[in-house]
N, C-alpha and C positions, 0 to 999 in steps of 0.2 A: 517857329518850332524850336529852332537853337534857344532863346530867351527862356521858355517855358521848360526847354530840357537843364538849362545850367542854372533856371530857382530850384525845380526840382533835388537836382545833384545836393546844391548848395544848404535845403530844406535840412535834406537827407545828411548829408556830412557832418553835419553841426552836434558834434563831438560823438560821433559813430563812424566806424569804417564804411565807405563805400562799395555797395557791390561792384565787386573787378568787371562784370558783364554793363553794369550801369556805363561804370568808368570807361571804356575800351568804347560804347556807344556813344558817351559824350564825344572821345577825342574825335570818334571817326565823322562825324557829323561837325566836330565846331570846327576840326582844324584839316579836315581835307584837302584839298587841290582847290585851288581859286576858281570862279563860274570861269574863268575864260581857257582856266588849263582844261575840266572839262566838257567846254564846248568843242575844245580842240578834240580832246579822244572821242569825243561822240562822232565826230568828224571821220576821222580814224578809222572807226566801227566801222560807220555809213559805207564808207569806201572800201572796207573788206581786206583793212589793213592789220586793224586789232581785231582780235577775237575773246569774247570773254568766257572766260570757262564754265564759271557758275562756283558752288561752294562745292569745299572738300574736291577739288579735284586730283585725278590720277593721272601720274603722267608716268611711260613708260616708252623707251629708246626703238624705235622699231629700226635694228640696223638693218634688214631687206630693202627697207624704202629709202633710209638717209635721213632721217624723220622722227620725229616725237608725235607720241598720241596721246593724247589728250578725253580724258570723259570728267563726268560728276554727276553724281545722283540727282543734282536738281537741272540739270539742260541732257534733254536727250542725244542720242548718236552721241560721235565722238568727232575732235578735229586732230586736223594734222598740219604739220606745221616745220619748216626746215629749219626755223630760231623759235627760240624758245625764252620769253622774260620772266622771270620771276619778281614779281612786283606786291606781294602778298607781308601784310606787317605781322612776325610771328609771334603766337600767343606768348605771354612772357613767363618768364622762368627763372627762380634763385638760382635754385638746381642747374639749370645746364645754361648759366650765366658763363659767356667766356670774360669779365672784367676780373681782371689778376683779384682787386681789391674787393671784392663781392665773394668770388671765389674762397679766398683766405677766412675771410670774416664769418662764410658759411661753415667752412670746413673745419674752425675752430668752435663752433657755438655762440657767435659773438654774432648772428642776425637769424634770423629763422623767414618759412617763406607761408605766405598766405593765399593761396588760390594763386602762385604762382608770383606774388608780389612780395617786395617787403612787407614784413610786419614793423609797425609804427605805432608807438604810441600817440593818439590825437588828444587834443590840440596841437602840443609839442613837437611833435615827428621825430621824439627818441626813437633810437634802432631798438627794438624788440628780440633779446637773448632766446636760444632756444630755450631756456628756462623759463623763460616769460618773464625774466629780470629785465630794466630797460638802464643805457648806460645814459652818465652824466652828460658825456663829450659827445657822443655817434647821433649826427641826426641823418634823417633822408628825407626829399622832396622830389616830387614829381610824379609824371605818371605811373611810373613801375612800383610803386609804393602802394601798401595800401591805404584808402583814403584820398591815393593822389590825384590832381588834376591834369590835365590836358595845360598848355602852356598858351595856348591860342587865343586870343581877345575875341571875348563875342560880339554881338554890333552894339556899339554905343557904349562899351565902359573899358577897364582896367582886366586884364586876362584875371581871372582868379588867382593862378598862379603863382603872378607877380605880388599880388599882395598878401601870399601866404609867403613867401619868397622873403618880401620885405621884414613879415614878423617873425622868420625865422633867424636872418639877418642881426635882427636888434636883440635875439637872444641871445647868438654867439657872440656878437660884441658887447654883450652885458659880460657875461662870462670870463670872454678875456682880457676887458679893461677891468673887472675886477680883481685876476691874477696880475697885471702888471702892476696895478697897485700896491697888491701883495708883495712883489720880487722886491717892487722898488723900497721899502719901508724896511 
């Protein structure tokens, strides 16, 4: 299934943005928790140690009991619970990015956001101005990107990642062995 989800991806990428929802699927599926991390939480479950909530859950303080409660529209009733983990990876966001340097660069007009991701120009992965102007210098890579990939190797090859990684790499050192060239002359 992973194989057939990341030609897929890969089909689809090839000089188009990826759907963020595509994206968010690959990573959760290539680069999950290893078969033995979850053999362990099934373990976990079995023994009535984790409890899974289901999607979109609510959780609200019930200080009578000492307790949090717990529901979601897809597992019936509700659970309770004296610890409470939060182990849920959140949808991403330009906008309510807490990195100083994302922050700045939105709040100037200097990256704009796409379904919640950067916007990128592909092949490239110039940063995307809110104007829709893209800079020389600003690149971005990875999954919070649009277009981006997951960082995970799937069985038997090279993570995609890495090898967009790679050719992003021989761009910026194209670029500034060509100013040093420059300085030095």
């Amino acid at each position: 299934m992973i194989h057939g989800l990341l030609s897929a991806r890969a089909v689809l990428a090839a000089g188009v943005a990826t759907d963020p929802w595509l994206q968010r699927l690959s990573g959760l599926l290539a680069g999950g928790p290893s078969l033995a991390r979850q053999a362990e939480l099934r373990a976990l479950a079995r023994a009535g140690v984790v409890t899974f909530l289901g999607a979109e859950p609510r959780i609200e303080q019930d200080e009578a009991a000492g307790a949090w409660r717990a529901t979601s529209p897809t597992v019936p009733g509700s659970t309770m619970a004296r610890a409470l983990i939060e182990a849920r990876q959140p949808a991403p966001s330009v906008r309510r990015s807490t990195d100083p340097l994302i922050v700045g660069l939105f709040a100037q007009g200097e990256c704009r956001e796409v379904s919640g991701l950067l916007d990128v120009r592909l092949p490239d992965r110039r940063l995307v101005t809110r104007t829709g102007a893209t800079h020389d210098r600003r690149f971005a890579l990875g999954p919070w990107t649009a277009g981006g990939i997951a960082g995970f190797d799937g069985p038997g090859g090279i993570a995609p990642l890495l090898r967009e990684a790679d050719a992003l790499a021989r761009t910026v050192l194209a670029q500034v062995a060509g100013s040093w060239l420059h300085a030095a002359a």
